[in-house]
C-alpha positions, 0 to 999 in steps of 0.5 A: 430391363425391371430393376424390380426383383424377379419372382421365381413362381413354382408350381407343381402339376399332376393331373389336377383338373384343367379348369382349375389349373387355367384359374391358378394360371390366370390368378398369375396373369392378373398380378399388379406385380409383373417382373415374374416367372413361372415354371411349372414342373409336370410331375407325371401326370397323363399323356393327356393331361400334359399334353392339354397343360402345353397346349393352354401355355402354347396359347397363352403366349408369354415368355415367363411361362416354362414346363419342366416334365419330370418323365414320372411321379416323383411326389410334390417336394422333388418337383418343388426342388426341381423347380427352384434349382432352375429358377432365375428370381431373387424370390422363390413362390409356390403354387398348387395348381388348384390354389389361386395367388389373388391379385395384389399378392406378388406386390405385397410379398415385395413390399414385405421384402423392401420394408424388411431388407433383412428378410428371409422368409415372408409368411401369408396366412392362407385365406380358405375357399368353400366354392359351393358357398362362394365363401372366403375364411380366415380361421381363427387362430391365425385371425387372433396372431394377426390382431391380439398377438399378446392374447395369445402370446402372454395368454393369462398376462393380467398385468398390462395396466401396471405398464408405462407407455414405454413398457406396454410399447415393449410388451406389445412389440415383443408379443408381434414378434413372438406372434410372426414367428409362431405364425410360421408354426401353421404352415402359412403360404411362403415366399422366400429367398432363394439362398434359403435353399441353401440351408434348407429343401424340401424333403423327397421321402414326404410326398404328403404333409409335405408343406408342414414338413418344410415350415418344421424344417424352417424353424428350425434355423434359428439363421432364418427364423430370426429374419422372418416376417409375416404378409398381413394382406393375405393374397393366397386362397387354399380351395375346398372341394369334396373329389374322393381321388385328391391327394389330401384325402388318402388317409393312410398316406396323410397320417403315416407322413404326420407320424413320419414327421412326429418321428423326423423333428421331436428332437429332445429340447428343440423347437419342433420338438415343443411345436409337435407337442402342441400339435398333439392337443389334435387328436389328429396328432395325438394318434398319428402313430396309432391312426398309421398301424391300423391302416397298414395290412397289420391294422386288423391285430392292431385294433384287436389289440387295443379293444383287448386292452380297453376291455382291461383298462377302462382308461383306455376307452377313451382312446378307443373312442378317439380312434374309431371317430378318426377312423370314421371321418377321414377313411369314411367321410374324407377318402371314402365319400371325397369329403372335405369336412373343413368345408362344415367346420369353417363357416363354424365358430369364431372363424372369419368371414373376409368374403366381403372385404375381398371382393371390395380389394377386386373392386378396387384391383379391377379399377387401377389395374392395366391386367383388368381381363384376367382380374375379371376372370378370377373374380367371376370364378371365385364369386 
């Protein structure tokens, strides 16, 4: 028997493609870390999915595979609940069924663990894939937390001269702190301990936005973002594809979550409260609310309503002007035609491109590794 922790991965199924599906499972099997389980909760999907996903576990033939069937729809985050009360880990995993866990992540996430036993909650900093592109981003917000924390902590601290060796070790330990913690703000991919499902579960009424949610919901435990670290080794990747039925891409659901969220955690004086404050630089934000009325069946006076108001004042255009941009590019480009228009920003900008240095760690997962057959899979798949 492992004296190695067990890792408890939870994967939410509905209807997602079968393809894509047995990636994210052979992304698992590829693991240098092998003390895991996985238990896949089918959320409603169709017979015939259901009956194609038993079928792909039936063949694979590996005790750590189970199926929970849910009977119905219940939504992402009563099936990630569901999952977690019938783990047996020490460490809790998610997985959506169309992401990939990259081979070293598991090990990584331990290690993360080992070198901090205080640990609570590690954070991962998703890396995105354009697969048309067969390109790999890390954006750039995440890039500068990583590398320059006190550029972005003490942003206009012009000071760092003046400071002793002992000072400046100080100052710069302080702002990776400041910058760990922050990086939980942008909804990083997560493995935490299961006594953190003690204090905090995901929360059933968001069956949308529901990961941001929960990472609101986390730090708002000062017990446990107080005892959070970050995996600097990536290991995540978050797909983009352009399909018009995903679930990401129904605008009315999305934007009356973010607003629910608004609502849920902009407690006077809190954290999330300051969090969701800077989320509103967006304009994604900024009119969450608005952007919920007018796609609701009164969304017709709503607009009525707001062109009346920019007509008498002409402050307001700016935010008719916004309105109608959103409007456009997530109910026509995004719902209406399956765009993923995160697919044109990435490859924009100062975002990196880590395309090169991940295929360099397969190299070298692909030469030590006793799972070579499933590391080859993934690799060809994603490049």
């Amino acid at each position: 028997m492992s004296t190695e922790p067990l890792i408890s991965v939870i994967v939410p199924y509905c209807d997602t493609e079968l393809e894509l599906f047995q990636l994210a499972i052979h992304g698992i099997l590829s693991q240098s870390y092998k003390n895991w389980e996985v238990i896949i909760v089918n959320d409603g999907s169709t017979p015939k999915n259901k009956a194609l996903i038993e079928e792909l576990i039936k063949k694979i033939n590996d005790q750590r595979f189970s199926i929970i069937d849910l009977g119905k729809n219940y939504g992402p985050s009563h099936a990630r609940n569901v999952g977690v009360e019938n783990s047996k880990g020490e460490i809790i995993i998610f997985l959506d069924a169309d992401d990939i866990h990259l081979p070293w992540y598991y090990k990584e996430v331990i290690n993360c663990f080992k070198e901090n036993p205080s640990c609570l909650m590690v954070g991962t900093p998703p890396l995105f894939y354009i697969p048309n592109k067969k390109k790999i981003y890390l954006d750039y917000h995440r890039y500068r937390l990583l590398s320059a924390p006190e550029n972005i902590m003490f942003l206009g601290f012009k000071h760092l001269p003046m400071l002793c060796d002992k000072e400046e070790k100080l100052f710069k330990d302080l702002a990776k702190r400041l910058s760990i913690k922050r990086m939980f703000f942008s909804t990083p991919r997560l493995a935490l301990k299961k006594e953190v499902f003690n204090i905090v579960k995901y929360d059933p009424g968001f069956v949308a936005i529901e990961d941001t949610e929960f990472c609101l919901s986390l730090v708002s435990k000062p017990e446990l973002l107080e005892h959070c670290t970050v995996n600097f080794n990536f290991g995540y990747l978050y797909r983009l594809y352009s399909l018009k039925n995903r679930h990401t891409r129904k605008t009315n659901l999305n934007f009356r979550h973010m607003s629910k969220i608004a609502t849920k955690h902009s407690i006077e004086g809190s954290l999330t409260q300051s969090i969701i404050r800077h989320w509103k630089m967006k304009d994604e934000w900024k009119y969450c609310s608005s952007m919920a009325r007018i796609l609701t069946d009164d969304g017709k006076s709503y607009i009525t309503k707001t062109v009346q108001e920019a007509f008498q004042h002409k402050a307001k255009w700016k935010a008719l002007y916004d309105l109608c941009n959103l409007l456009f590019k997530h109910k026509i480009l995004s719902e209406r035609l399956g765009i993923d228009f995160r697919m044109r920003e990435l490859p924009k900008g100062n975002n990196i491109d880590k395309t090169k240095d991940i295929q360099e760690l397969f190299q070298t997962h692909i030469n030590n590794s006793n799972c070579k057959e499933f590391i080859i899979q993934v690799a060809a798949s994603i490049f």
